[in-house]
C-alpha positions, -999 to +999 in steps of 0.1 A: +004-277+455+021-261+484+014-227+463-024-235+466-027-247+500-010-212+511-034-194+495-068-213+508-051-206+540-048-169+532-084-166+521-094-182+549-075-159+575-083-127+555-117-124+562-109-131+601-085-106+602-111-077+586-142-088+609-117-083+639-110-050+623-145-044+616-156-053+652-127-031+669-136+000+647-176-004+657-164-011+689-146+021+690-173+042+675-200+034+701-171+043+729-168+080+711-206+080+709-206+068+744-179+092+751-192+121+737 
């Protein structure tokens, strides 16, 4: 049970975690385009 519940969490955090990354690489792009 406690197994499982970690994981939902994990799946749940995961995604999160690689939008914020997504959003801070897109973010950073359009300041080199900006930049440049």
């Amino acid at each position: 049970m406690r197994d499982g519940k970690y994981d939902e969490i994990n799946k749940k955090k995961t995604p999160d975690i690689v939008k914020t990354i997504r959003e801070f690489m897109k973010l950073m792009l359009n300041s080199l385009n900006y930049g440049f």
